[in-house]
Rosetta silent file (secondary structure, phi, psi, omega in degrees, C-alpha in Angstrom):
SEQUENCE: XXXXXXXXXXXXXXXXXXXXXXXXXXXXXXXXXXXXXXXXXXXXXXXXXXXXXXXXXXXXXXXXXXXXXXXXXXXXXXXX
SCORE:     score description
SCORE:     0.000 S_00000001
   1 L     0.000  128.157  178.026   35.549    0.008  -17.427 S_00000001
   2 H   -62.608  -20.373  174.658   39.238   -0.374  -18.750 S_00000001
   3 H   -62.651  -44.961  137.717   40.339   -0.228  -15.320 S_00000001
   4 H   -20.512  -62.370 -156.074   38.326   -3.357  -14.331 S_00000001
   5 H   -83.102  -37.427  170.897   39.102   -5.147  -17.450 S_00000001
   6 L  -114.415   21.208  128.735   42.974   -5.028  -17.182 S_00000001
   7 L   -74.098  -12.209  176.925   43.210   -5.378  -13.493 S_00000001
   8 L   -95.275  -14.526  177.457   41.500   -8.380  -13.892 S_00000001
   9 L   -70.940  -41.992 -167.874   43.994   -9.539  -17.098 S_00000001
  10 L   -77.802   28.451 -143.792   46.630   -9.502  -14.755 S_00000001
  11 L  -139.162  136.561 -141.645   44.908  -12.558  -12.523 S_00000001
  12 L  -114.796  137.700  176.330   46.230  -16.109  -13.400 S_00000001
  13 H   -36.944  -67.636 -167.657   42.917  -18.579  -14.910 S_00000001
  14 H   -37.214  -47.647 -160.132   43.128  -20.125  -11.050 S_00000001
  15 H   -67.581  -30.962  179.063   42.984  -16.696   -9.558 S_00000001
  16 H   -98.912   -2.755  140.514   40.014  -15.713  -11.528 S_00000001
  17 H   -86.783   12.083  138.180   37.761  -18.727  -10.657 S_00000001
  18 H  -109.560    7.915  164.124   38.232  -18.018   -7.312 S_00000001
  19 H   -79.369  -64.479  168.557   37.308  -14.496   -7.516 S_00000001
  20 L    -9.087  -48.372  163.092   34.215  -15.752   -9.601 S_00000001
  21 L   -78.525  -17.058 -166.915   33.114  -17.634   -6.461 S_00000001
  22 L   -87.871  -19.450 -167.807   34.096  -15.108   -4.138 S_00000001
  23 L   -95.479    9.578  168.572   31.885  -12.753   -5.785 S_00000001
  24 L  -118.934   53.407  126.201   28.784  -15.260   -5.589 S_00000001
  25 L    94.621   -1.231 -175.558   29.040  -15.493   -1.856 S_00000001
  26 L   -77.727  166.000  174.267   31.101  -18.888   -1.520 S_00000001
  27 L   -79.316  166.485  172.765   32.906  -19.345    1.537 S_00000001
  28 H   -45.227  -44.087  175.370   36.408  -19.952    1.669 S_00000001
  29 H   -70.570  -35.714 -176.823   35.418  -23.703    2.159 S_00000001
  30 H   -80.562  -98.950  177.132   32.941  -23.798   -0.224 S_00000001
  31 H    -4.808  -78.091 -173.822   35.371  -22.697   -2.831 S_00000001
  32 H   -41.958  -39.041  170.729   37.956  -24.987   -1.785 S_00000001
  33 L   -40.315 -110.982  158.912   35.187  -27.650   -1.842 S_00000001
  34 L   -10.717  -77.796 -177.741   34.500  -26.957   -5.571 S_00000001
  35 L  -102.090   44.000  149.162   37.652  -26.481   -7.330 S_00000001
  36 L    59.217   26.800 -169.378   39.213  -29.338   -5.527 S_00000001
  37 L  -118.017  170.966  152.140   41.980  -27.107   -3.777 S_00000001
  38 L   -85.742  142.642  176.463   42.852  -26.566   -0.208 S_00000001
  39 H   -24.601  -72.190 -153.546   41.645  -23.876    2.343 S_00000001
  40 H   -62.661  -32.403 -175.621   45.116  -22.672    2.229 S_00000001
  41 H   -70.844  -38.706 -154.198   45.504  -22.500   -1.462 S_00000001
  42 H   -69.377  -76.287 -177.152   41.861  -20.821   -2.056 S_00000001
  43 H   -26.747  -62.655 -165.703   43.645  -18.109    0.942 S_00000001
  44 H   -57.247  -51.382 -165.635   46.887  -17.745   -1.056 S_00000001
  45 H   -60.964  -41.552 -178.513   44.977  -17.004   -4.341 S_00000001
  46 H   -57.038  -54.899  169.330   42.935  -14.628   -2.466 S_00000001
  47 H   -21.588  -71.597 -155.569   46.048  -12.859   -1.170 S_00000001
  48 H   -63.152  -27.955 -150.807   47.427  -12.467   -4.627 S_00000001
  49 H   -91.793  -31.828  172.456   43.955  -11.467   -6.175 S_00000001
  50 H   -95.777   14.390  164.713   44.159   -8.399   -3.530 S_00000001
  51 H  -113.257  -31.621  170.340   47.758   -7.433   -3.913 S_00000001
  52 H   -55.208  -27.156 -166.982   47.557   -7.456   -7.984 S_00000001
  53 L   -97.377  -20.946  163.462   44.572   -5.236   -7.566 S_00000001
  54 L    72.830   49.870  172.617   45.607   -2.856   -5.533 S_00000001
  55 L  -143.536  168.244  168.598   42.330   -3.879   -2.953 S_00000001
  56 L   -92.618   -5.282 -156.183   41.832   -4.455    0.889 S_00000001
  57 L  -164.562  123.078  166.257   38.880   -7.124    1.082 S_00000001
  58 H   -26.314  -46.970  165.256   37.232   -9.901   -0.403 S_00000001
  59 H   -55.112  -43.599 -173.826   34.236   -7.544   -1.055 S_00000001
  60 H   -72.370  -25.174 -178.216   35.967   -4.900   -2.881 S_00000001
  61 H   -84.948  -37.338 -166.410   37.509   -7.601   -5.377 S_00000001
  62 H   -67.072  -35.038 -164.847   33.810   -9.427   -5.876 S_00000001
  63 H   -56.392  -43.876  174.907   32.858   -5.857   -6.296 S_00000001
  64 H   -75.425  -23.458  126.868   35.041   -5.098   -9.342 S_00000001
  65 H    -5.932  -93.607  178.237   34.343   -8.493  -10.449 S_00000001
  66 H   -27.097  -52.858 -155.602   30.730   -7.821  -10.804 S_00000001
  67 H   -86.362  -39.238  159.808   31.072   -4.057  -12.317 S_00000001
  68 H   -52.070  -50.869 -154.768   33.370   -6.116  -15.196 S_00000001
  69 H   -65.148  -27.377  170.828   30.748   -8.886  -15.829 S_00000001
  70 H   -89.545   10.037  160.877   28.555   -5.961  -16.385 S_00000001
  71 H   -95.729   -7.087 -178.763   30.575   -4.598  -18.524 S_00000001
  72 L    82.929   69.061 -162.633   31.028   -7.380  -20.811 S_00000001
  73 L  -135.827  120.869  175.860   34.547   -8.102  -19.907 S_00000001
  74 L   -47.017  122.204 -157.730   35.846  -11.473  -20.416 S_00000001
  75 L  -148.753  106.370 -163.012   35.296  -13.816  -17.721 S_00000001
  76 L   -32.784  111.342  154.906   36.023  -17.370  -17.287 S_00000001
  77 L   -19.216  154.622  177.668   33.411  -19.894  -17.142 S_00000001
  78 L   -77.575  142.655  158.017   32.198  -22.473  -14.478 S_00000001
  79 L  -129.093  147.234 -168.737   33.916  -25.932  -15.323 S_00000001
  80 L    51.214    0.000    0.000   31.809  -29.094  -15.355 S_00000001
């Protein structure tokens, strides 16, 4: 969907490997865990990942997430 694919352009590398995790179930911690950041940063990126998007909820962002990757829509890799 083009809508999907360039709401998601406008998300920063950081911001879209923590939507990547958010949309596999990690926790806030567990993210933070993983890509070495703090609770609070993993929080801020989430903020921003729902106000660029025009969404209310960690689910609704994993959701659109998802409906790209199944769209073929470029989407960052895991690192290491």
């Amino acid at each position: 969907m083009e809508r999907n694919k360039g709401g998601l352009d406008r998300l920063t590398e950081a911001e879209r490997r923590v939507l990547r995790l958010v949309a596999l179930h990690y926790t806030t911690g567990e993210i933070a865990a993983r890509l070495g950041l703090s609770e609070h940063t993993v929080n801020a990126h989430i903020e921003h990942i729902l106000t660029k998007l025009g969404l209310e909820s960690r689910r609704e962002a994993a959701r659109l997430w998802l409906e790209a990757e199944e769209d073929g829509a470029p989407l960052p890799e895991e690192d290491g």
